[in-house]
C-alpha positions as CSV (number, residue, x, y, z in Angstrom):
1,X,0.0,0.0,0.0
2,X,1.5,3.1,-0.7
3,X,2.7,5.8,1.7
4,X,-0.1,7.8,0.6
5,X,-3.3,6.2,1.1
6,X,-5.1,7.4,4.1
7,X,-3.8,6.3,7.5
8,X,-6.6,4.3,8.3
9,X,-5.9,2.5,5.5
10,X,-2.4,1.5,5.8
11,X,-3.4,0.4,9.5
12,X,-6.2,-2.0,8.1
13,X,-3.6,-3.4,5.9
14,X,-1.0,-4.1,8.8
15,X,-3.9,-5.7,11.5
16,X,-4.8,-7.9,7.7
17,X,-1.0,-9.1,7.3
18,X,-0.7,-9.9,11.3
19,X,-3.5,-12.3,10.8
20,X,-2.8,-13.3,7.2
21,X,0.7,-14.4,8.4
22,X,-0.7,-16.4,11.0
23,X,0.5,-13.5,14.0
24,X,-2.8,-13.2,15.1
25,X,-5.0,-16.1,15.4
26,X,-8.8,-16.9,15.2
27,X,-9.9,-16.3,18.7
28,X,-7.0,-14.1,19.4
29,X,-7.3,-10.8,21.2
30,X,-5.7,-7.5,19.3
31,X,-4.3,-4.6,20.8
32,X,-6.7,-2.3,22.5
33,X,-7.8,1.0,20.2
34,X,-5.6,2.9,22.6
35,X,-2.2,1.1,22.3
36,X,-2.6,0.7,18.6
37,X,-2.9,4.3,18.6
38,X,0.4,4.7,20.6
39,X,2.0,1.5,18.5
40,X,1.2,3.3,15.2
41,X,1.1,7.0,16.1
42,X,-2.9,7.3,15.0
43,X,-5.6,9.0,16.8
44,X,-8.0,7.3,18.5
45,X,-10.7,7.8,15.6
46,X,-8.7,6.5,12.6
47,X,-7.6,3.5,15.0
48,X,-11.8,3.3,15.2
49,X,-12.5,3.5,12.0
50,X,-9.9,0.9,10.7
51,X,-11.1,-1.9,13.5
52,X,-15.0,-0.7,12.5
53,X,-14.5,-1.7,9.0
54,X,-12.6,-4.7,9.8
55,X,-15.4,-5.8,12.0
56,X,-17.6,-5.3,8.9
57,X,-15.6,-6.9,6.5
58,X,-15.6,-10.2,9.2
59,X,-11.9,-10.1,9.8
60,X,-12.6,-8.9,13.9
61,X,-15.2,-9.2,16.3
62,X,-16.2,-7.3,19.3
63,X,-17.5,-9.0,22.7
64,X,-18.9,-6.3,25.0
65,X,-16.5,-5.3,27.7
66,X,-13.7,-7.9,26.5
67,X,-12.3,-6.2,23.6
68,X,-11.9,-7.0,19.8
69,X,-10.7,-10.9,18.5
70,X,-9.7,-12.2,15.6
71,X,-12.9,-14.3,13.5
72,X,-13.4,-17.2,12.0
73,X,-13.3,-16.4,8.2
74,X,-14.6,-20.1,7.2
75,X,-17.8,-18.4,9.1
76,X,-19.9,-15.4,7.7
77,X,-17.5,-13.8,6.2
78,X,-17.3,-16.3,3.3
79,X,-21.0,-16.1,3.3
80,X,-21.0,-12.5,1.6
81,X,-19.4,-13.3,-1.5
82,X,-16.1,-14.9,-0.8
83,X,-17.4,-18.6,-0.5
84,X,-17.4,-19.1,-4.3
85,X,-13.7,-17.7,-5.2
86,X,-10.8,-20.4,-5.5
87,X,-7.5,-18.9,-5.4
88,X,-4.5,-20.3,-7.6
89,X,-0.8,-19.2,-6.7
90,X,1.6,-20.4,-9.4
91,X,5.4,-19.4,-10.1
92,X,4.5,-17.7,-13.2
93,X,1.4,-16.9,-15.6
94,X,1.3,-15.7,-18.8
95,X,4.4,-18.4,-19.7
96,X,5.8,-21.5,-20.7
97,X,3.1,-24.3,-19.4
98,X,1.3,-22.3,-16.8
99,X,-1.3,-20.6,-19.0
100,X,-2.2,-24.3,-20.1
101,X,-2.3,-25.1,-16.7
102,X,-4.5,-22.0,-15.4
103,X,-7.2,-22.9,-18.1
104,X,-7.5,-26.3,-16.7
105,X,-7.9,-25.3,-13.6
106,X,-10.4,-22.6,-14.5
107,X,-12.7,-24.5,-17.1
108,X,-12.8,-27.2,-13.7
109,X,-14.3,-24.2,-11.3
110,X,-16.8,-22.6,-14.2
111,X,-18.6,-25.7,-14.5
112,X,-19.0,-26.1,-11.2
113,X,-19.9,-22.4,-10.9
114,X,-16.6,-20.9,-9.0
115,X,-14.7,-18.1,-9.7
116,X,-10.6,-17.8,-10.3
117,X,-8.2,-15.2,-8.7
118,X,-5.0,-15.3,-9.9
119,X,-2.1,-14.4,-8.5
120,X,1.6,-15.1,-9.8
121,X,5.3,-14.9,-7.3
122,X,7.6,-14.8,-10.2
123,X,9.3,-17.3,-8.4
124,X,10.2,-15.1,-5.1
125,X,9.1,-16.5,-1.9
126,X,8.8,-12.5,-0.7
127,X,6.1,-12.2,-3.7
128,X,4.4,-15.9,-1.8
129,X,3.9,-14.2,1.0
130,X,2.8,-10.9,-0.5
131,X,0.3,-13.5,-2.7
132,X,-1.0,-15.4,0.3
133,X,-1.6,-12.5,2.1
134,X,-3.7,-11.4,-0.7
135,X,-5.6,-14.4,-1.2
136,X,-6.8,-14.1,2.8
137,X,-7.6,-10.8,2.6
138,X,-9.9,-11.4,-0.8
139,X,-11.9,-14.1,1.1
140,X,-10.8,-17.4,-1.3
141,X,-12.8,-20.7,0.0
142,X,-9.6,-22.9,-1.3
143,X,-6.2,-22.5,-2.4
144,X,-4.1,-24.0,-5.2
145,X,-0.8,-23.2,-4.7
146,X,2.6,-23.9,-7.2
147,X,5.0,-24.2,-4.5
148,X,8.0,-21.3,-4.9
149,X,12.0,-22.7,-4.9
150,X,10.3,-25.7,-3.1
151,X,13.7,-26.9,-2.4
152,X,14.9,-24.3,-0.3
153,X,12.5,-24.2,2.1
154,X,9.1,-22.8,3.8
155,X,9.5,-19.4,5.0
156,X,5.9,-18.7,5.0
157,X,5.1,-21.8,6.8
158,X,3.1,-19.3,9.0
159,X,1.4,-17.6,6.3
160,X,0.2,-21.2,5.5
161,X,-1.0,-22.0,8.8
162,X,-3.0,-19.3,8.8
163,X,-5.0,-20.8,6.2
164,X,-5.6,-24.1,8.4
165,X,-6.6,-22.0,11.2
166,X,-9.4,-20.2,9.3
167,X,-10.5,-23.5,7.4
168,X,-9.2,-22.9,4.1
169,X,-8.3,-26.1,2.4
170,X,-4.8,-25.7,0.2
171,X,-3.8,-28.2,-2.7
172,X,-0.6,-27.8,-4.1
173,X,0.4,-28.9,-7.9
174,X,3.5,-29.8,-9.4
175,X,5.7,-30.1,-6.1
176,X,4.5,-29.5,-2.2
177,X,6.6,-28.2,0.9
178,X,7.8,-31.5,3.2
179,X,6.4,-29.5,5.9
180,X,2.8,-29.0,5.2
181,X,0.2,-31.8,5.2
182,X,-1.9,-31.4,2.1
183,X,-2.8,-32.7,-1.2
184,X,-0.7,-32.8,-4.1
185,X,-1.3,-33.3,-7.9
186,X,2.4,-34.2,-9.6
187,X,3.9,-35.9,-12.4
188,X,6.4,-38.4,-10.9
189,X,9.4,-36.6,-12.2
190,X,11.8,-38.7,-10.5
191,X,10.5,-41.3,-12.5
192,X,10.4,-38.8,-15.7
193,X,14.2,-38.2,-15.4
194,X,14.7,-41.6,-15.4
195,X,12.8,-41.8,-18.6
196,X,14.2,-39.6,-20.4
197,X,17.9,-40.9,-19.6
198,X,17.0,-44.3,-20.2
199,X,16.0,-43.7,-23.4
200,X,19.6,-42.4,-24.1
201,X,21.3,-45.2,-22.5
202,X,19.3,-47.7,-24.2
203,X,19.8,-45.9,-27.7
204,X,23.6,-46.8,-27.2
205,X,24.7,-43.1,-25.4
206,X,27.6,-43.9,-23.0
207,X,28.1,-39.9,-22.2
208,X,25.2,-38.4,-21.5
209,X,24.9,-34.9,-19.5
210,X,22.0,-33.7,-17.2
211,X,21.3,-30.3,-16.6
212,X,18.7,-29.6,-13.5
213,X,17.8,-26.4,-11.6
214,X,17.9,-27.7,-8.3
215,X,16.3,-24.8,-5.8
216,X,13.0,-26.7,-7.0
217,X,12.1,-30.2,-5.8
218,X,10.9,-30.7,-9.8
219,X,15.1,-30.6,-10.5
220,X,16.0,-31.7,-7.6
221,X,13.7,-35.2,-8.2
222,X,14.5,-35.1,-12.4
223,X,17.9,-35.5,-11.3
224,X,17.6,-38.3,-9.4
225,X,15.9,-40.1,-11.6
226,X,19.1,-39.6,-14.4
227,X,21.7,-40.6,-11.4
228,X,19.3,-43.5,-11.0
229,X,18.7,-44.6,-15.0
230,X,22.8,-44.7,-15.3
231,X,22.8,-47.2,-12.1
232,X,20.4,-49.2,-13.8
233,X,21.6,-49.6,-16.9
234,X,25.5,-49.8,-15.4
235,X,26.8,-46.9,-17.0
236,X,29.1,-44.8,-15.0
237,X,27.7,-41.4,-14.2
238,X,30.4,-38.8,-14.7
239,X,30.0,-35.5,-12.0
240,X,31.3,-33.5,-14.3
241,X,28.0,-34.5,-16.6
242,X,26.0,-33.0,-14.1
243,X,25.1,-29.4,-14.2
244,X,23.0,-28.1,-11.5
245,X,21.7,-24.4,-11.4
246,X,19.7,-22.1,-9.7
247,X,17.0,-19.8,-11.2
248,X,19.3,-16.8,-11.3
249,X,22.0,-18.7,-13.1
250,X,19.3,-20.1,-15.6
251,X,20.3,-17.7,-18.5
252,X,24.1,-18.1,-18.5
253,X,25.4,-21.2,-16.4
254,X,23.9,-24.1,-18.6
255,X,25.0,-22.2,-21.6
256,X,28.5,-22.2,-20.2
257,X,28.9,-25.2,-19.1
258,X,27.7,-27.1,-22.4
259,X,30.8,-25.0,-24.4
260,X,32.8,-26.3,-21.8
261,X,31.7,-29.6,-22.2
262,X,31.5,-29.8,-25.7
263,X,35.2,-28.9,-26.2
264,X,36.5,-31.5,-23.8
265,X,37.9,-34.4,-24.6
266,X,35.2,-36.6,-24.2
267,X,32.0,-34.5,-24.8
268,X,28.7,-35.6,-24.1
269,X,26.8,-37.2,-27.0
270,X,23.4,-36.5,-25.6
271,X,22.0,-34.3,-23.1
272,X,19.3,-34.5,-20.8
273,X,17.2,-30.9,-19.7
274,X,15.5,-29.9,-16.8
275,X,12.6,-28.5,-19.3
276,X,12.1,-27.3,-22.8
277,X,12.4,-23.9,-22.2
278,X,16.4,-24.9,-21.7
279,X,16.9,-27.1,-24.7
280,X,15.8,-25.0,-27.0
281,X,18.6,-22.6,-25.3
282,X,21.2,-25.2,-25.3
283,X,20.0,-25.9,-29.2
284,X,21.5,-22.5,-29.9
285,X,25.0,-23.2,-28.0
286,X,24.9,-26.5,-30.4
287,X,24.7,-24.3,-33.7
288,X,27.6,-22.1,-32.2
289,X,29.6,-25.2,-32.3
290,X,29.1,-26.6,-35.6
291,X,26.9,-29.6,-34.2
292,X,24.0,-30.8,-35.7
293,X,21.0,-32.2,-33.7
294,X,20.5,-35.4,-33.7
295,X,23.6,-36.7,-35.3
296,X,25.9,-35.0,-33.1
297,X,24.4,-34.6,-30.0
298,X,21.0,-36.2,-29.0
299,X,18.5,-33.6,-26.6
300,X,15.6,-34.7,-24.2
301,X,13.3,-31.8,-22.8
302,X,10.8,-32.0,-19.9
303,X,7.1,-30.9,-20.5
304,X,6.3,-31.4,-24.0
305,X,5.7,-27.6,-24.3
306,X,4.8,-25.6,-27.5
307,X,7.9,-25.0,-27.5
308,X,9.2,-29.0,-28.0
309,X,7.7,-28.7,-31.7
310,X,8.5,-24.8,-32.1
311,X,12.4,-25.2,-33.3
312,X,13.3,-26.7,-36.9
313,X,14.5,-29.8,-34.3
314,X,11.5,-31.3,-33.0
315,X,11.9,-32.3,-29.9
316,X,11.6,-35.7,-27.4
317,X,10.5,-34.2,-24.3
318,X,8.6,-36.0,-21.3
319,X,5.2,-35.0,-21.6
320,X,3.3,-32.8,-19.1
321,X,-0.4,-33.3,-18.3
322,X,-0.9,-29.2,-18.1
323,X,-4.8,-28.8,-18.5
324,X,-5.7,-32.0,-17.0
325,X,-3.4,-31.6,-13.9
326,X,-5.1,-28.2,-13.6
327,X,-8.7,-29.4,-13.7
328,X,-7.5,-32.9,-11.6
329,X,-6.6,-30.5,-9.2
330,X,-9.3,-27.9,-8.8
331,X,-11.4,-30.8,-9.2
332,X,-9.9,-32.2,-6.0
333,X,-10.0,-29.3,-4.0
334,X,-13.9,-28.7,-4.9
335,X,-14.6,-32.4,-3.6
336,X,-12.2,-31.4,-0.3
337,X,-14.8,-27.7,-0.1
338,X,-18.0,-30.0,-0.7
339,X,-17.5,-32.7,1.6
340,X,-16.6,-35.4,-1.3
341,X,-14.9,-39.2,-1.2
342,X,-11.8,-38.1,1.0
343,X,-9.5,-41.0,-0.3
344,X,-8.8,-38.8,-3.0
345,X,-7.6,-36.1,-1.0
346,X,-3.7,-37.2,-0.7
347,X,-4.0,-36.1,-4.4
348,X,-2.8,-37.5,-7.6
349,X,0.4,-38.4,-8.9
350,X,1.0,-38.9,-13.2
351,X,2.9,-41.4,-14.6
352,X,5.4,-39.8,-16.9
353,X,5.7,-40.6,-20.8
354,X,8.0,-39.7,-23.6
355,X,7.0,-38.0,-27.0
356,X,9.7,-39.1,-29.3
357,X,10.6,-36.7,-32.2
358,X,13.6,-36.4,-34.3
359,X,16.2,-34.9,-31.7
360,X,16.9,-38.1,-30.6
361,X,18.6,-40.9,-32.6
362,X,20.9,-44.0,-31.6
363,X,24.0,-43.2,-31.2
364,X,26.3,-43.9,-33.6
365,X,29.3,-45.3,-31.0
């Protein structure tokens, strides 16, 4: 909110983030009128008018001679207009998969007469917060939620708990935190690395590299999968074959190291990506080096995106159930809203499958 909305506003804003964040609780008591006048530097009747409107609104309630407390939201304050809104939090939006993703998910709640609010972190765990926060404040019923960097962690484990403590059931898609108990809707992607390197190995490759952004549990899994297809297949797995990365490194690192690797003495003669968006980068450190795809150097992407038949090189990628995880999922969270069978609330895993195209070929070693 900025500096120059009126004060009253700004304070609304701050009690919404204490209990949005999971500071204050349902049942809680808040700070009397006068010592949030003295906290925030207000007079008495803007403190008044911000708790007033929050009392309205259904965030607080007032008990006669006991002060104000922090309410339910599952209660009457859905029951104005909030109880037909499902949120969805995802990394990104308007990009790559998610779009496919977001209609799925959306077709799902319209024919079951829900609305969508959107709302994206660009893959910051600040912007989570900021999104969660959001998504209290705006009265959702349920939450999807596309975990952010879910391999480094659960800073807003509060924030989340906050939405347990009001009722608001959360599904997450494509990866979950360890420490929150909800359902999930996934492709295996362990076992989609391990797909995609096996059909390498099994084509006759004997150097194949991986390249995985790791700060999400999608890399992190995907290259576990490729340590696991060369162990099974008894092919040594050379460290120097693996390049992990982080998002901020996405741009340059992988590029790097596939030069580097390509003007070794025993370069790779296939490669394995963490997603499609990468290989058709990589395709482009290939041309610098007077390879050809798929006689040189075989590729694998992940997610059979537009962008896997986009390219002149059509390419094998592991395919991504996009609009049918989305609907699966909002699907799921509908039945956990409605009361429906709850053995399908752990959530849903997907078998991965590969969509062979032409940037794969045996190998000619």
């Amino acid at each position: 909110m900025s500096s120059q909305s009126p004060k009253y506003l700004r304070l609304k804003e701050e009690i919404v983030s204490w209990i949005a964040g999971g500071r204050y609780r349902p049942g809680d008591k808040l700070p009397s009128e006068n010592e949030l006048s003295d906290q925030f530097g207000l007079s008495r009747q803007t403190v008044r008018q911000s708790i007033g409107e929050l009392v309205q609104e259904g965030w607080l309630s007032r008990e006669q001679g006991k002060g104000t407390f922090v309410a339910r939201l599952s209660g009457e304050r859905k029951s104005a207009g909030g109880s037909r809104t499902v949120g969805l939090i995802t990394t990104y939006i308007s990009d790559y998969i998610f779009p496919s993703i977001v209609r799925g998910v959306e077709a799902a709640l319209k024919d079951r007469g829900y609305r969508l609010l959107l709302s994206s972190t660009d893959n910051r765990k600040d912007r989570e917060r900021e999104s969660l926060e959001m998504m209290l404040s705006q009265g959702v019923c349920g939450l999807i939620v596309e975990p952010t960097r879910s391999a480094e962690g659960n800073p807003n484990f509060d924030a989340y708990m906050a939405m347990q403590y009001h009722g608001i059931p959360l599904l997450m898609i494509n990866e979950q935190y360890p420490d929150l108990d909800c359902p999930c809707v996934k492709l295996d992607d362990e076992a989609g690395g391990h797909l995609a390197t096996a059909h390498l190995l099994e084509a006759g490759h004997k150097r194949v590299a991986g390249f995985f952004k790791t700060d999400d549990l999608q890399g992190v899994h995907r290259m576990k999968g490729f340590v696991r297809a060369h162990r099974d297949h008894g092919v040594p797995v050379d460290p120097e074959r693996i390049v992990r990365y982080s998002t901020e490194e996405k741009e340059e690192r992988p590029r790097a190291a596939l030069r580097e690797l390509l003007r070794s003495a025993e370069p790779p003669s296939a490669i394995v990506c963490y997603n499609d968006q990468l290989a058709v980068a990589l395709l482009d450190v290939v041309r610098e080096a007077g390879l050809r795809v798929p006689e040189d150097l075989a590729i694998v992407g992940y997610d059979d995106s537009f962008l896997a038949t986009a390219t002149e090189i059509k390419l094998t990628s592991v395919e991504h159930p996009k609009a049918e995880m989305g609907e699966r999922a909002a699907n799921l969270l509908l039945g956990m809203l409605e009361g429906g069978p709850r053995h399908e609330e752990k959530g849903w895993v997907y078998a991965p499958s590969l969509a062979v195209r032409q940037s794969t070929v045996p190998s000619p070693e």
